[in-house]
N, C-alpha and C positions, 0 to 999 in steps of 0.2 A: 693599622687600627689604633685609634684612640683607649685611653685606657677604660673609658666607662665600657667600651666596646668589646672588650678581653673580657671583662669581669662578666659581659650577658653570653660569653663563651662558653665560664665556666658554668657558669648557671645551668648551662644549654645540656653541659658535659654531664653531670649531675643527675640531671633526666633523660640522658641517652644509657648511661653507666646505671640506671636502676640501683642509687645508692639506696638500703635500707628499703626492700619494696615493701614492705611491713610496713614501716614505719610514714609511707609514703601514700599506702592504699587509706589509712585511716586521715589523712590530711586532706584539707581542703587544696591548698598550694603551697608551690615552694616557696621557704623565706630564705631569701638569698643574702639580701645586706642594704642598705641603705646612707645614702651621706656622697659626700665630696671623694671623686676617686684617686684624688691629689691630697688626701688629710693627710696632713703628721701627725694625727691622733687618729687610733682607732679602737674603741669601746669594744669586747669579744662578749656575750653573754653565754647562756649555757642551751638553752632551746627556744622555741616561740611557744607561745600560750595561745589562748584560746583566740583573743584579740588580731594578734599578730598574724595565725594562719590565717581570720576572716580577710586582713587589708591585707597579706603578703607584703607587710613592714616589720622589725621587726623593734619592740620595747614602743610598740604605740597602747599599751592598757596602762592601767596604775602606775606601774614599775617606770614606764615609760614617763608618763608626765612627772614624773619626781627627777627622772635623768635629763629631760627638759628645764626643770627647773633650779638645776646642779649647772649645766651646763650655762645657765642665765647669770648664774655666783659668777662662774669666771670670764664673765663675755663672751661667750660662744655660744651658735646654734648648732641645731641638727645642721645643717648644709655643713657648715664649716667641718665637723668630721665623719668619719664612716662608720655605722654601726654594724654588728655582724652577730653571730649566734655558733659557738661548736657545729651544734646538729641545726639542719637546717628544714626540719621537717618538725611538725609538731607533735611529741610521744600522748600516746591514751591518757585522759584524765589528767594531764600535766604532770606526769611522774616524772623521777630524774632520766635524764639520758643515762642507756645503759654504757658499760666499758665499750662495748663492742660497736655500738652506735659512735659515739667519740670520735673510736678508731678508724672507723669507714668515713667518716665526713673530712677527718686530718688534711689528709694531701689536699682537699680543695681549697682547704680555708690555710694553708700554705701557699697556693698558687692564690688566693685572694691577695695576700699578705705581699707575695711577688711581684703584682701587679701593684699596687698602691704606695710600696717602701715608705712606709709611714716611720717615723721615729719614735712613738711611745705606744704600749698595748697596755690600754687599760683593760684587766681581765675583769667581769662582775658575775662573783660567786665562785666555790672553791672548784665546779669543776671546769670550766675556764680557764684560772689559775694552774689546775693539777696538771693541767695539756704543756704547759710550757715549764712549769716548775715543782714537778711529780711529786718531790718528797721534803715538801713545805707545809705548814700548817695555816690557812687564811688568820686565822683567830691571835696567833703570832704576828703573821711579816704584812699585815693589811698596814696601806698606804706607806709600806717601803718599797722605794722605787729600785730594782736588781735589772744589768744592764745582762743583756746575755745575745750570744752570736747563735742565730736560726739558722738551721740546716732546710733548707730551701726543699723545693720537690723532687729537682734532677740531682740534688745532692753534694753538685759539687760548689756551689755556691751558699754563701750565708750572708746574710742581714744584721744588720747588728741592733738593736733595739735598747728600749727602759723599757721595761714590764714594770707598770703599778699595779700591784693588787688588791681589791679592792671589794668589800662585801656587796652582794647582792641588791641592788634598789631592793628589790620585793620582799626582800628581808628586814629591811627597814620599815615597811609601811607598816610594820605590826609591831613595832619595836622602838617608843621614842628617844632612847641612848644611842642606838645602832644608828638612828638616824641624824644623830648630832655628830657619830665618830663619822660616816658616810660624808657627812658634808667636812667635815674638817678635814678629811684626808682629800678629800675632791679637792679642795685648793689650792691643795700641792702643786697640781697638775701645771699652772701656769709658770713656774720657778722653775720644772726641770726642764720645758718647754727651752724656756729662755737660758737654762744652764747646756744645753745641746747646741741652740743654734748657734751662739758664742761660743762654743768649742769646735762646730760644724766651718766655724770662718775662722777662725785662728789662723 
């Protein structure tokens, strides 16, 4: 199986496994992920909104054409990487995902991550972030890049990555400082790119 192929397995897994039925009886459909199943970048958000559950894509409202137009600064498109979401299911009223939601969704968006071995995870917004880097502060370590070894799903395996972290698009679209630091840290991204793959070939 091809890797876009593994990733509509896990999709498949997800609504076999009745992850979060709650959370899944109030959604329209599942938002899985979207982008290149070969990106060395992969953008993690924290849920889908209203938008996102109607197309089952996920950062296609507001938030989204700003990460479109981030993504334009450094020369990239949406195809070029993979975008994804914590929870993959859209919570009531666009509240935050709860802890326990997070937790049930982990292991897939590990076996995402499995499938893709991307080299940088841009996290956007702090719970995102908190999935991989628990007792960090966004408002501190945003747009420093921390390399850290992932413990995979069967465990005995890791990944080694650059987690950028990085605030929330939709936190910027109400905030026009937040969305000047958002784009100055967004163009990081293409430096540590190129600082990995020059280290990847050494």
């Amino acid at each position: 199986m091809d890797k876009q192929q593994l990733l509509g397995v896990i999709a498949q897994q997800i609504i076999n496994d009745k992850v979060t039925p709650e959370l899944a009886a109030g959604a329209t459909q599942l938002v899985f992920g979207d982008g290149h199943p070969n990106a060395d970048i992969v953008f993690i958000g924290e849920a889908p909104g209203k938008n996102e559950d109607l197309q089952g894509k996920p950062f296609v409202g507001a938030a989204g054409k700003f990460l479109n137009e981030m993504l334009g600064l450094i020369d990239l498109k949406r195809e070029d990487v993979y975008i994804t979401n914590i929870v993959k299911y859209r919570p009531p009223n666009n509240r935050d995902p709860l802890p326990e939601e997070k937790k049930a969704f982990l292991p897939y968006l590990q076996s995402q991550l499995e499938v893709i071995q991307p080299k940088v995870l841009v996290t956007l917004g702090r719970h995102s972030m908190n999935c991989f880097l628990p007792d960090l502060q966004i408002s501190q370590v945003h747009g420093q890049p921390k390399r850290i070894k992932l413990q995979l799903k069967d465990n005995s395996d890791t990944l080694e990555v650059v987690i950028m972290p990085l605030f929330h698009p939709a936190a910027a679209l109400y905030n026009g400082s937040m969305r000047q630091t958002l784009i100055d840290d967004f163009t990081l991204i293409p430096a540590i790119i190129e600082k990995l793959t020059i280290t990847s070939n050494a």
